[in-house]
N, C-alpha and C positions, 0 to 999 in steps of 0.2 A: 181647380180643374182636375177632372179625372180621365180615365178611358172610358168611356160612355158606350160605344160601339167597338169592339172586338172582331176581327175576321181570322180565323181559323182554318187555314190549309189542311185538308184531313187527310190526304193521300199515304201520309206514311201510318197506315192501318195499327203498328202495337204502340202506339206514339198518343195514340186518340185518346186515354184517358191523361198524360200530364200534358196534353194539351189543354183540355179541358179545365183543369185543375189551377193550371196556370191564370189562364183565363179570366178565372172565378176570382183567385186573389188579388190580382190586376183591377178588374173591376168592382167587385162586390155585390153588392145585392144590386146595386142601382146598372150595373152594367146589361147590354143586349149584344148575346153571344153568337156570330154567326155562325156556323160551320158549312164549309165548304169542299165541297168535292168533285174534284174535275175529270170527266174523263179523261186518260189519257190517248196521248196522238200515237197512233204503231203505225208502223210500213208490214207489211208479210215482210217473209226470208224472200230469198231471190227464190228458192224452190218453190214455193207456194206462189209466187205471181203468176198470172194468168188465167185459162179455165179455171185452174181448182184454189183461187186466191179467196174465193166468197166462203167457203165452209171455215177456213182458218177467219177470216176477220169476224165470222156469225161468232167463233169460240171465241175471240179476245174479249169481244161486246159483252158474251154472256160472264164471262169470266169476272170483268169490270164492275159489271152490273151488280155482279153478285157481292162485290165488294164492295160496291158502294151500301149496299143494303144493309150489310155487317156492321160498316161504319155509321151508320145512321143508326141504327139500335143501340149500339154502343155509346154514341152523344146524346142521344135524346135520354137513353137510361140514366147518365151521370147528372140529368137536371133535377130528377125528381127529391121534391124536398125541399128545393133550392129558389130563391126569391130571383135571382136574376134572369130577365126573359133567356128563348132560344130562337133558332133560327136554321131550319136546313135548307141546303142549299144544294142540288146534282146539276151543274153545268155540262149539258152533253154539248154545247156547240165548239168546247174544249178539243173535241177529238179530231177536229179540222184545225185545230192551232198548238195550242202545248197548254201544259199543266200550268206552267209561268204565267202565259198569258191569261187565261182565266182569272191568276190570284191577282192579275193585276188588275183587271177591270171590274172585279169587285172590291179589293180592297181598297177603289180609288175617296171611297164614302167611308171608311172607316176611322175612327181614330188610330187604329191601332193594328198590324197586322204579325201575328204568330202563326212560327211554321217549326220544321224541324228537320235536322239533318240527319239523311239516310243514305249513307254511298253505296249500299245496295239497294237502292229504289233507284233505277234512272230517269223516272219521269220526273224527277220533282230535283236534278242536281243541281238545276239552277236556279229555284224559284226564290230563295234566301237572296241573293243577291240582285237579280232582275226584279223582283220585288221595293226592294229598295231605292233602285237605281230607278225606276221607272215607273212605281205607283204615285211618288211625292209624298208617303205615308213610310211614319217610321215602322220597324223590323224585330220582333226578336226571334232569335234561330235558336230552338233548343237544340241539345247535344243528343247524341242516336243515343246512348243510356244514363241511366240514372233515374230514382225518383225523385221526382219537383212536385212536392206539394204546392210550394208560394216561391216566387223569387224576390229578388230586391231588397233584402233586409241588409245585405254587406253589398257593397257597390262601390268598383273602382271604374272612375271615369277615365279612358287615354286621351289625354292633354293632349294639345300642339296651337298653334296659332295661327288657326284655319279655317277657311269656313265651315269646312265638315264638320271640325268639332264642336263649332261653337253652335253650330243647328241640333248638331247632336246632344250637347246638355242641355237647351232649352226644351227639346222636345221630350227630354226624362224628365223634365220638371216632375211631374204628377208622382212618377215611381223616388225619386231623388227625396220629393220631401216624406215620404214615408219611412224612408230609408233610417235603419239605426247609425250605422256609418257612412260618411261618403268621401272615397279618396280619388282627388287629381292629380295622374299620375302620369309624367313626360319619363318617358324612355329616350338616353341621349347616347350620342355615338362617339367614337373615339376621345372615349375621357372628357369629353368637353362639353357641359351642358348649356345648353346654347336657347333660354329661354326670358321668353318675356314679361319678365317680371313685373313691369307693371300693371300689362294688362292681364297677367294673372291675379294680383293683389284686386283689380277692378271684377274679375271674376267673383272673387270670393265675394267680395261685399254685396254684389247683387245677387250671390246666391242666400247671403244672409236675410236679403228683406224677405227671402221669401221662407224664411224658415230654416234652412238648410246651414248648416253648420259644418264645411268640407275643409278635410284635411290636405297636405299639399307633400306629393313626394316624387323625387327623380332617383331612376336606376339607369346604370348604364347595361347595357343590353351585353356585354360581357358575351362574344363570340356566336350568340344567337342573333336570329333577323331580332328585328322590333317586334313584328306580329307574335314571335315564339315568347321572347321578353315577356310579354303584356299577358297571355297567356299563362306562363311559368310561373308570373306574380299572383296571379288571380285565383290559380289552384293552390299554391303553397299557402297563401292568407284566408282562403276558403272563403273566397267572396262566391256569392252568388248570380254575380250578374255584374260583367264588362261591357260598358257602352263605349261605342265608337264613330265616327264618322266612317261612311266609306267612302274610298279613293277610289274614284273610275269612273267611265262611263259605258255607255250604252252607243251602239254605233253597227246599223247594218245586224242587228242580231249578235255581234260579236264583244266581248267582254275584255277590255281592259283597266285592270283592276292594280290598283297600288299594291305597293310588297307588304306593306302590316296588313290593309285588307284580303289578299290573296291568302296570305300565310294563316291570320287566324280563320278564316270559313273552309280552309286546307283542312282545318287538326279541331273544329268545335271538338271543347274540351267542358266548360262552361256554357252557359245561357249566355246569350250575346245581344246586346241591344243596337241595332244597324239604324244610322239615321244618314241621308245624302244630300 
């Protein structure tokens, strides 16, 4: 099994080539890239409502548009040469809903949806996590810098014994068996690790039939959350990619999100692989 179908959030405009990039070594030649671009939903300022609200929302549209156009040259540039199809995509009915929603009713067909974190982009603060919570498609959230040629070659998975996680490393299978290393990794609290060992050992072995050969290790989180822990590990051993389940749900538009999932979509530090 691979990632066959790709959906790519394009809104955070300097993000669009390792988005792309990304992509490509996820999928490979056989993979079909979507890219997607939402417009985003504005209100005017409270001064701009009323008579003279139309000339500012004409300026946002043109503004957007123009954006989207940049973005689309710039994705379709980064295929030439390259075997695996593309796909654009301008969702203007986006700008009566939100950026989120878009990514989610297209990525609901994908295998795989890729975004990226920008805390100065507000239209897209929540599309990483609504995303996830709410397409039934796994997540990965790159970090607002660095360049990512390819991800996945060092990969620590956060253990617990949970549904989250355990959806979460079935759905890395594809990237897990590519992987040169792969560590399962419980972060435990007050000195006392508190894990299930056998249906970790049951882990391992049916990660074996499939190729995967994972190493097994607990830190104790030592004055940090969990989320910070898993994080802290992840950059010191220069993995390139933490999968995780998320904690939370979706309810009325409002987000309650567990403390390891809160904390790490807090501080992306790393590539993060979100499965729910």
């Amino acid at each position: 099994m691979q990632y066959r179908t790709i959906l790519l959030s394009l809104n955070d405009e300097p993000r669009v080539p390792n988005l792309v990039s990304v992509a490509l070594s996820l999928g490979g030649d056989n993979a079909h890239v979507i890219g997607l671009y939402a417009l985003p939903s504005v209100a005017p300022p409270q001064e701009a409502i009323g008579v003279g609200d139309r000339p500012w929302l004409d300026e946002q549209l043109r503004s957007f548009e123009g954006q989207a156009e940049r973005v689309r040259n710039k994705f379709e540039g980064l295929f030439k040469g390259k075997r695996a199809t593309h796909e654009w995509r301008f969702d203007k009915s986006s700008f009566d809903a939100s950026v989120a929603d878009s990514v989610i009713e297209h990525g609901r067909t994908a295998d795989l949806i890729v975004t990226s974190r920008a805390p100065q982009n507000g239209w897209i603060d929540d599309v990483a996590e609504r995303a996830a919570i709410e397409s039934g498609r796994p997540v990965i959230v790159l970090p607002e810098e660095g360049d990512l040629l390819s991800i996945g070659r060092e990969i620590t998975v956060a253990w617990k014994s949970s549904k989250e996680a355990t959806r979460a490393v079935f759905d890395a299978l594809p990237l897990l068996r590519k992987s040169r290393h792969v560590r399962l990794l419980t972060v435990f609290e007050d000195g006392v690790e508190n894990v299930d060992l056998a249906l970790r050992a049951e882990l391992l072995a049916s990660l074996s039939r499939h190729g995967i050969e994972a190493e097994i290790e607990s830190i104790p989180k030592i004055g940090l959350s969990v989320g910070d822990a898993l994080l802290d590990y992840a950059k010191s051993r220069n993995q390139d990619l933490l999968v995780m389940g998320l904690y939370g749900h979706s309810r009325f538009r409002e987000f309650f999100l567990g403390g390891a999932s809160r904390d790490v979509l807090g501080h992306v530090s790393v590539p993060i692989f979100l499965s729910h």
